[in-house]
MARDOLO-295444 format. One record per residue: x, y, z of N, C-alpha, C in turn; residue in one letter; residue number from 0. Coordinates in steps of 0.02 Angstrom, whole numbers, plus 50000, padded with zeros to 5 digits. Layout:
% MARDOLO-295444
PT, X, Y, Z, X, Y, Z, X, Y, Z, A, NUM $
...
//
This chain:
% MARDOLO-295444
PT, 44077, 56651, 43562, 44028, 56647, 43615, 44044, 56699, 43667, X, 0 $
PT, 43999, 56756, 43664, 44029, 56807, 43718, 44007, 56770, 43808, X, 1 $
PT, 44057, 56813, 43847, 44040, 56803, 43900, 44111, 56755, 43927, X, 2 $
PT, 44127, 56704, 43896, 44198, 56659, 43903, 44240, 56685, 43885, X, 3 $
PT, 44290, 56684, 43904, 44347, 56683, 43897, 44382, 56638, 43927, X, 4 $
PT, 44413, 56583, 43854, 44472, 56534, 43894, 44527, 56545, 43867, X, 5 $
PT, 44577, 56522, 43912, 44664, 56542, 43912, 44693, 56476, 43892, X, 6 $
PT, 44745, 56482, 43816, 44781, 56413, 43808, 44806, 56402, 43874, X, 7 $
PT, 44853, 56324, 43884, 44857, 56266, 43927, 44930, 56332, 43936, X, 8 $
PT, 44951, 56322, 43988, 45024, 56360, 43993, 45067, 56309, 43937, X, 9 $
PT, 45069, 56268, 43918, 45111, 56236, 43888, 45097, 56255, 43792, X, 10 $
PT, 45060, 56295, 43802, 45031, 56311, 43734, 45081, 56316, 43674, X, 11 $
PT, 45115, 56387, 43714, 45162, 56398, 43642, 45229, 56355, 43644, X, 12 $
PT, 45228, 56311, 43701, 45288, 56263, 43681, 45252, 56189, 43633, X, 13 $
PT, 45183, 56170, 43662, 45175, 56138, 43594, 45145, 56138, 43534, X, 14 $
PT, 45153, 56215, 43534, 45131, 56279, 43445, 45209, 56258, 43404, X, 15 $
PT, 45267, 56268, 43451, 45313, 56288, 43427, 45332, 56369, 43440, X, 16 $
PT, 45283, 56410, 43460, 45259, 56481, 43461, 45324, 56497, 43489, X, 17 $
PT, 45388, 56557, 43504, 45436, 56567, 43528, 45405, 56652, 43535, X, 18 $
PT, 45396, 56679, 43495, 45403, 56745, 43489, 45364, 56791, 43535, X, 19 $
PT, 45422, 56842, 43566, 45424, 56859, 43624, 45363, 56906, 43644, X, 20 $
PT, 45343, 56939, 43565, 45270, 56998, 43554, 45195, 56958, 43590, X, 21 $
PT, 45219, 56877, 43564, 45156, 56843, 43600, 45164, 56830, 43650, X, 22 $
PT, 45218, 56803, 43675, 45230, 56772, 43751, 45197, 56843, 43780, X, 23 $
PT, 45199, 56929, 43764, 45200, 56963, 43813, 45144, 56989, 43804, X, 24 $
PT, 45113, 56960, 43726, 45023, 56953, 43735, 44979, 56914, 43781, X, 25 $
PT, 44998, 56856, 43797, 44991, 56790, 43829, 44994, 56835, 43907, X, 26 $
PT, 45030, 56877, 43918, 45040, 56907, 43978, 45001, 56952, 44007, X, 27 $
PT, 44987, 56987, 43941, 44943, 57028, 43944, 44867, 57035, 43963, X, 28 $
PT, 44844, 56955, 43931, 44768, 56933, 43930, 44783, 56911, 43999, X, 29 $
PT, 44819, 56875, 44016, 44815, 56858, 44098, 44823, 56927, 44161, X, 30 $
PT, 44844, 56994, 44138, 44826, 57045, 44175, 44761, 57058, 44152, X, 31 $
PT, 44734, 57052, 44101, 44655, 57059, 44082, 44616, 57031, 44128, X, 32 $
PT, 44628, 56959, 44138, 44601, 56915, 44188, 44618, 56948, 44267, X, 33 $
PT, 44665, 56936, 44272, 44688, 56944, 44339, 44621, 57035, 44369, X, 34 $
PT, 44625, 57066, 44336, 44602, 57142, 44331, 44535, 57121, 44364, X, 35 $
PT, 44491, 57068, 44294, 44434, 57035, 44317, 44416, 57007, 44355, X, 36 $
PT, 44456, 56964, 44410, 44458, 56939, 44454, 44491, 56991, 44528, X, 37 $
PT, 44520, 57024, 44518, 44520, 57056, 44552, 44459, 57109, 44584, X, 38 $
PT, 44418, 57160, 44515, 44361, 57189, 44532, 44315, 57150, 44558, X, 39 $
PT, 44320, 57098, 44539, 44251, 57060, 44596, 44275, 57052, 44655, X, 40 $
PT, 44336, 57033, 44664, 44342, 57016, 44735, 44338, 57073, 44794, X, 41 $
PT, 44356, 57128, 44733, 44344, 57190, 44775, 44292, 57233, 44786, X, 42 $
PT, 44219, 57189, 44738, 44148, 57226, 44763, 44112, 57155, 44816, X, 43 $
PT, 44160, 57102, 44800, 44120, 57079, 44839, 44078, 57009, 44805, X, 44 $
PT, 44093, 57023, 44711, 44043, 56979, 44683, 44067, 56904, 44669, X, 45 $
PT, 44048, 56872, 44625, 44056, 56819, 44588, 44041, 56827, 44511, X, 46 $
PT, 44053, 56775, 44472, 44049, 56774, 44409, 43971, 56770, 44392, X, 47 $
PT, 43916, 56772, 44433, 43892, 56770, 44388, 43825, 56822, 44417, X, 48 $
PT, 43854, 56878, 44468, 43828, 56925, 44481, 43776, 56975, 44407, X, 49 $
PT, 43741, 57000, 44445, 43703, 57027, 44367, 43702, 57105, 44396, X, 50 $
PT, 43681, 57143, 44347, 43696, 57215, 44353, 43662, 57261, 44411, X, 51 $
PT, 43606, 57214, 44455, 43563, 57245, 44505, 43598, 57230, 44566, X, 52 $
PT, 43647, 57184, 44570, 43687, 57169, 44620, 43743, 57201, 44623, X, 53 $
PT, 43764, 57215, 44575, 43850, 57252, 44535, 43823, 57323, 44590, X, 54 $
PT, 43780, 57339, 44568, 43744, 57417, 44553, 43735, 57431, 44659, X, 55 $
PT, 43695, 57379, 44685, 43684, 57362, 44754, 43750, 57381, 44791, X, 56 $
PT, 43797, 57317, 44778, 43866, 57329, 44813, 43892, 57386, 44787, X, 57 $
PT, 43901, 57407, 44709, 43948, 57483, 44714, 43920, 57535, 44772, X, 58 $
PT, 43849, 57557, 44765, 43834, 57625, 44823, 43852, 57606, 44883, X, 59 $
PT, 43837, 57525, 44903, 43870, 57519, 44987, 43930, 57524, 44983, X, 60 $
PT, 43982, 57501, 44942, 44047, 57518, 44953, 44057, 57602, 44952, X, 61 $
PT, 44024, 57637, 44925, 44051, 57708, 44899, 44016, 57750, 44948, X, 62 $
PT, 43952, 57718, 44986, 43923, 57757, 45036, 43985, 57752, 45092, X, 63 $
PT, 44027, 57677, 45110, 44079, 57674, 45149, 44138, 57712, 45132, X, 64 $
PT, 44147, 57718, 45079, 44212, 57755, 45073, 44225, 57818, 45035, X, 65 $
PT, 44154, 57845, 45051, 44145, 57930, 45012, 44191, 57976, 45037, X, 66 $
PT, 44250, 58008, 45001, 44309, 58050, 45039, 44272, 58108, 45083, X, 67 $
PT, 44217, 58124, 45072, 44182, 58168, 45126, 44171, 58153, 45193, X, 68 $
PT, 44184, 58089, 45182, 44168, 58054, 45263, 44218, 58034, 45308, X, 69 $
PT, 44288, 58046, 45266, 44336, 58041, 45293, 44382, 58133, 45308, X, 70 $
PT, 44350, 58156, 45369, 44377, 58213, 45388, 44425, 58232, 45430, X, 71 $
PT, 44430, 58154, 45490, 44511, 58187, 45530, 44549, 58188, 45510, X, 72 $
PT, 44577, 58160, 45449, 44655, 58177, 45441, 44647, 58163, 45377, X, 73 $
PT, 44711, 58224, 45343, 44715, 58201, 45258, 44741, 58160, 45232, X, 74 $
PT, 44757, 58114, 45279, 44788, 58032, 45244, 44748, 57980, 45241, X, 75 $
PT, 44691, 57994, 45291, 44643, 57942, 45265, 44599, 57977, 45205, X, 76 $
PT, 44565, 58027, 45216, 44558, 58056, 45152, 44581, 58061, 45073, X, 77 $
PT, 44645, 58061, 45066, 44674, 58013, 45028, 44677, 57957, 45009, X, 78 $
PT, 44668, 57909, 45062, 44658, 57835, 45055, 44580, 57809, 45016, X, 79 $
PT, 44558, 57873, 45046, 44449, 57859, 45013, 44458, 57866, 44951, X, 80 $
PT, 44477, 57926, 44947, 44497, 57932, 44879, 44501, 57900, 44832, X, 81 $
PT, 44586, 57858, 44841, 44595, 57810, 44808, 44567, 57757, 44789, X, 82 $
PT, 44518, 57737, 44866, 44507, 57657, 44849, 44417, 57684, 44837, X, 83 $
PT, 44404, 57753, 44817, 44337, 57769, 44793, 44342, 57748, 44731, X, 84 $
PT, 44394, 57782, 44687, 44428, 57787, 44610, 44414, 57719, 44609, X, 85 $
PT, 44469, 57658, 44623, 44458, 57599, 44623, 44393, 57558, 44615, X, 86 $
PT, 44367, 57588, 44668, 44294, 57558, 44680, 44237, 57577, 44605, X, 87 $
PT, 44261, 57639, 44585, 44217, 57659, 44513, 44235, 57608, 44465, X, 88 $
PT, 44334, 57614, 44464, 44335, 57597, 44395, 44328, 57504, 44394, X, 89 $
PT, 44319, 57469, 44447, 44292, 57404, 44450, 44229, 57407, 44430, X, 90 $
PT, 44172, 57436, 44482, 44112, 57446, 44437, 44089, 57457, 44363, X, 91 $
PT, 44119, 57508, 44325, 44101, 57536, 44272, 44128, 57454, 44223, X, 92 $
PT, 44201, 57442, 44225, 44229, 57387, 44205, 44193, 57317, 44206, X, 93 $
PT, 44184, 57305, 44249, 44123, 57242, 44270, 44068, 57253, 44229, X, 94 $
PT, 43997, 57306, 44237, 43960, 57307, 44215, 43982, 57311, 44132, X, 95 $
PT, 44038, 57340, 44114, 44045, 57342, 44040, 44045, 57279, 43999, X, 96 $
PT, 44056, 57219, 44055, 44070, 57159, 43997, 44015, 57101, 44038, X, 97 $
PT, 43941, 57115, 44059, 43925, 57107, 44096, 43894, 57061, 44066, X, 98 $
PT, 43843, 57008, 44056, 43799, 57002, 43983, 43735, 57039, 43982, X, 99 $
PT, 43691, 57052, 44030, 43665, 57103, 44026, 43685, 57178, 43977, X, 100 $
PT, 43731, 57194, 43987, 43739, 57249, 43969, 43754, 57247, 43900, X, 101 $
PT, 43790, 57173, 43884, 43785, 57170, 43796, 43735, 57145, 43765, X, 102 $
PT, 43695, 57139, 43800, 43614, 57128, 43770, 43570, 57190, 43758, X, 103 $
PT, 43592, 57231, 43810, 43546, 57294, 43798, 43575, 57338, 43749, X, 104 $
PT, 43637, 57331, 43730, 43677, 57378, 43682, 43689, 57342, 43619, X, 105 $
PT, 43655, 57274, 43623, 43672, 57245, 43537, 43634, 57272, 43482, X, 106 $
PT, 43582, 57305, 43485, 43579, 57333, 43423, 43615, 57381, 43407, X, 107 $
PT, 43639, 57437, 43459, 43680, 57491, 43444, 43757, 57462, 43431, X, 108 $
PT, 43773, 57391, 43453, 43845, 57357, 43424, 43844, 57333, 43360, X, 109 $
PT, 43770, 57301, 43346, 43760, 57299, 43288, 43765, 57348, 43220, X, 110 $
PT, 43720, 57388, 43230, 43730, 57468, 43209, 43787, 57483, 43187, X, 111 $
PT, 43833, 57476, 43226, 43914, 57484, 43232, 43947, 57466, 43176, X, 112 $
PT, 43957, 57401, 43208, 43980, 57336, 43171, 43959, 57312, 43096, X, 113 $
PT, 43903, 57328, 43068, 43862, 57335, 43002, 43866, 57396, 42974, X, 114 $
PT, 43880, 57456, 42990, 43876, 57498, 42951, 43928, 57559, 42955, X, 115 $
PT, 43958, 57549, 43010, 44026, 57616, 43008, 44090, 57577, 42991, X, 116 $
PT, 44137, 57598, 42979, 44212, 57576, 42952, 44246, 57610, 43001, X, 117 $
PT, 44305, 57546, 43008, 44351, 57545, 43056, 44388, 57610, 43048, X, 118 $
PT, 44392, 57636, 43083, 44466, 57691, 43082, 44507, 57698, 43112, X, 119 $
PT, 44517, 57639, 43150, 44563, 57616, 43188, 44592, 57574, 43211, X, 120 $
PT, 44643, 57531, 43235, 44628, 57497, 43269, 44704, 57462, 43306, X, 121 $
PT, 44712, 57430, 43358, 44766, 57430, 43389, 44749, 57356, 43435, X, 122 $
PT, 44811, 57323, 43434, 44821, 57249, 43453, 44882, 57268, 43522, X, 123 $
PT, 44869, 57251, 43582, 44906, 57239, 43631, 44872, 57180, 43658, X, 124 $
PT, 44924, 57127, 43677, 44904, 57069, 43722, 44865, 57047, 43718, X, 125 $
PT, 44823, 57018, 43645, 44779, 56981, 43615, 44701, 57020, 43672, X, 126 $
PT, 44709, 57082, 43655, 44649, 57131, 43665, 44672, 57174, 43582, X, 127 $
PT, 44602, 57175, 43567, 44626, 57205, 43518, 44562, 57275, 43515, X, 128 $
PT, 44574, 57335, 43508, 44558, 57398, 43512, 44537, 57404, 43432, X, 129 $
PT, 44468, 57406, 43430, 44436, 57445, 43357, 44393, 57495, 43364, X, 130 $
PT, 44441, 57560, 43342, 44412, 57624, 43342, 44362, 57636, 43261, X, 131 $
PT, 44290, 57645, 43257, 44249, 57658, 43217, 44227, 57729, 43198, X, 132 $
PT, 44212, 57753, 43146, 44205, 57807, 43124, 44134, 57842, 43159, X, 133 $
PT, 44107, 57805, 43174, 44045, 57853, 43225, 44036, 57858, 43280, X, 134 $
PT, 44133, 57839, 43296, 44154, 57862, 43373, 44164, 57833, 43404, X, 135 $
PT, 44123, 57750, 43404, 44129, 57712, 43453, 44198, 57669, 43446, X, 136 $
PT, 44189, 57637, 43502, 44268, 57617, 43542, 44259, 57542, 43553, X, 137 $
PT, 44293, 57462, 43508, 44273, 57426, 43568, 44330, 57382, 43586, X, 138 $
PT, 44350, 57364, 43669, 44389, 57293, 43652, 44356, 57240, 43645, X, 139 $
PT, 44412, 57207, 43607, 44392, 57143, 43611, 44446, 57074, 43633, X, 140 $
PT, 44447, 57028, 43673, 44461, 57007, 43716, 44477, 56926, 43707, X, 141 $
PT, 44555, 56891, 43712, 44594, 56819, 43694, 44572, 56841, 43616, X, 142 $
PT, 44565, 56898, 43556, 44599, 56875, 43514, 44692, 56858, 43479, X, 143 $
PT, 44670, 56798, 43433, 44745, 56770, 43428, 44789, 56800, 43385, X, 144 $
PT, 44859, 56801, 43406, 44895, 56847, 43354, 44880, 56826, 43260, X, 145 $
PT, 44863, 56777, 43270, 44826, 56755, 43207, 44807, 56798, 43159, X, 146 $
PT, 44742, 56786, 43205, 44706, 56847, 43157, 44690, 56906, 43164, X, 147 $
PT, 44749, 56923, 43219, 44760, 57019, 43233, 44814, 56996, 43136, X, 148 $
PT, 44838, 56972, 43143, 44906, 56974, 43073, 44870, 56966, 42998, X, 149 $
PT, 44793, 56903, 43003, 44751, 56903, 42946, 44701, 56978, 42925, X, 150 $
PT, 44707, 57001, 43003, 44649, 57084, 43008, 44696, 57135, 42963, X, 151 $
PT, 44765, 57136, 42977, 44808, 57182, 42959, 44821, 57184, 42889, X, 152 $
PT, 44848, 57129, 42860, 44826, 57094, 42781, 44777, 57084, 42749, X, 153 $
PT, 44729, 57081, 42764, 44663, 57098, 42745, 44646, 57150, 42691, X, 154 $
PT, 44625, 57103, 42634, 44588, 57178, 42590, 44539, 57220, 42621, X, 155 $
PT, 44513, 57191, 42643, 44452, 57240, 42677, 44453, 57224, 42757, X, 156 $
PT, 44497, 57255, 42789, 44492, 57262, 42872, 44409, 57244, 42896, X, 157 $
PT, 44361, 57302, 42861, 44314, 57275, 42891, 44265, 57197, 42866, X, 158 $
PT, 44268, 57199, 42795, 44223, 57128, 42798, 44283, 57077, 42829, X, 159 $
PT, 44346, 57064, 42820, 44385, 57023, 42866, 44340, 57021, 42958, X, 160 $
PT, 44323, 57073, 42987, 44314, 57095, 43058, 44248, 57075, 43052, X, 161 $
PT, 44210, 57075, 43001, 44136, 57058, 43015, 44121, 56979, 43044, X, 162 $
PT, 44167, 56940, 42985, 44164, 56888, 42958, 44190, 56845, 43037, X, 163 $
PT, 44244, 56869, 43053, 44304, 56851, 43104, 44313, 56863, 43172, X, 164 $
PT, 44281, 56928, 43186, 44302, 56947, 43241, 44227, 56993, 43273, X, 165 $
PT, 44205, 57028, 43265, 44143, 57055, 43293, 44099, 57012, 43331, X, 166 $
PT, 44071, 56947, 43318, 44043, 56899, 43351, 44068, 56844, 43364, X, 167 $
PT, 44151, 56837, 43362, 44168, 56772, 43385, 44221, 56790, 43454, X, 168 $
PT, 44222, 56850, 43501, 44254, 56863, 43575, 44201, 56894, 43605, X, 169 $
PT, 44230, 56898, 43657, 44199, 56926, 43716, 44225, 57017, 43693, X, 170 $
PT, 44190, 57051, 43713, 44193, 57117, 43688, 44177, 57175, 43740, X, 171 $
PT, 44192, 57224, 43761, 44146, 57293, 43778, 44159, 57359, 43761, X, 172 $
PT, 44138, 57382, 43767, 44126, 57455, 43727, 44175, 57500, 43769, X, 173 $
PT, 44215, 57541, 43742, 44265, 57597, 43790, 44238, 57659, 43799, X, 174 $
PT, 44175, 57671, 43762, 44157, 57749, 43744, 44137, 57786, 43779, X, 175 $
PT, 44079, 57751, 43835, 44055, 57781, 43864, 44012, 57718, 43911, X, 176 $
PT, 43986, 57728, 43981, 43970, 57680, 44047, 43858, 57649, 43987, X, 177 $
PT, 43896, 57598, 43950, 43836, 57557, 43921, 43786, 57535, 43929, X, 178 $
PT, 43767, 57526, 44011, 43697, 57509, 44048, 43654, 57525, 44115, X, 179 $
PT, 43622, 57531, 44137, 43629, 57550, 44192, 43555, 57484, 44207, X, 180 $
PT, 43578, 57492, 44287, 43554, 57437, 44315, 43470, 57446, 44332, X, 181 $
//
C-alpha cells in the first residue's frame, strides 16, 4: 500500500530472535529515512498530508526568503542562504518525490518500467532498497525486509521475483529525475 510506511514495535528483533547487526543498522537506517521525512516538513512548514500545490506554495516563500542574492552585507550570512536554500530544495524535491500525487501522475511511466525493462541493478542499505533499470530509471523503495532483499538476491529471476514482491507492495520514488510538478 504506497504512501505508509510502518516501523516494527522497537522490541521487534528481540521478539524475531533477529540479533544481526546488518539489520539492527538497517532498522537504523529506515528510522533516518523517517526522521529525514519528518524533518523536511517541519522545515517547509507542512504536514502529512500536504498535497503538491501547497509543497510548491511554501517552497517559493521560503526561497523568495532566503535567496543568497538577498543576503548582501556580509559573506556569512550569505553563506548561511545558501545553505539553508540547498536544504530548502532538497526537502522540496524529496517531499514532492514520494508525494501521492506525484505517484499517480508517473504510474504509467513506473509501470512501463516495472513491466518491461530489467533490473541492472540494484543495492539494499537500511531496508531501502535501490533498483537501477536498464532504461535508466532509478527507484527507492522504502521498510523493505531483509527478507526479501535475501529472497531478491536468490532469486532465479531478480525481476519476476521484484514484480511479484516488491514493485507494488512499498512505498517507492523515483531518483532520476524531479517527477511532478505542481
Amino acid at each position: 500500500m504506497a504512501g505508509l510506511i510502518s516501523l516494527p514495535s522497537p522490541n521487534y528483533f528481540l521478539e524475531t530472535g533477529v540479533s544481526n547487526m546488518a539489520v539492527l543498522n538497517g532498522y537504523d537506517h529506515l528510522i533516518h529515512y523517517m526522521k529525514k521525512i519528518v524533518e523536511y516538513r517541519k522545515l517547509l512548514g507542512v504536514d502529512k498530508a500536504a498535497e503538491l500545490q501547497e509543497l510548491k506554495t511554501v517552497y517559493r516563500s521560503l526561497m523568495k526568503n532566503w535567496h543568497p542574492d538577498k543576503f548582501t552585507d556580509s559573506a556569512e550570512s550569505k553563506i548561511e542562504a545558501e545553505e539553508k536554500s540547498k536544504t530548502i530544495i532538497e526537502a522540496y524535491h524529496f517531499l514532492v518525490s514520494i508525494a501521492p500525487e506525484t505517484l499517480e501522475q508517473t504510474k504509467a511511466e513506473y509501470t512501463l518500467t516495472t513491466t518491461t525493462s530489467n533490473i541492472a541493478d540494484f543495492e539494499y542499505k537500511g531496508q531501502v532498497l535501490t533498483i537501477n533499470f536498464f532504461d535508466g530509471s532509478v527507484y527507492e523503495y522504502f521498510d523493505v525486509p531483509k527478507a526479501v532483499y535475501v529472497k531478491l538476491i536468490n532469486a532465479d529471476s531478480p525481476g519476476r521475483f521484484a514484480r511479484r514482491h516488491i514493485y507494488n507492495n512499498y512505498v517507492y520514488r523515483s531518483t532520476t529525475k524531479v517527477v511532478a510538478s505542481a
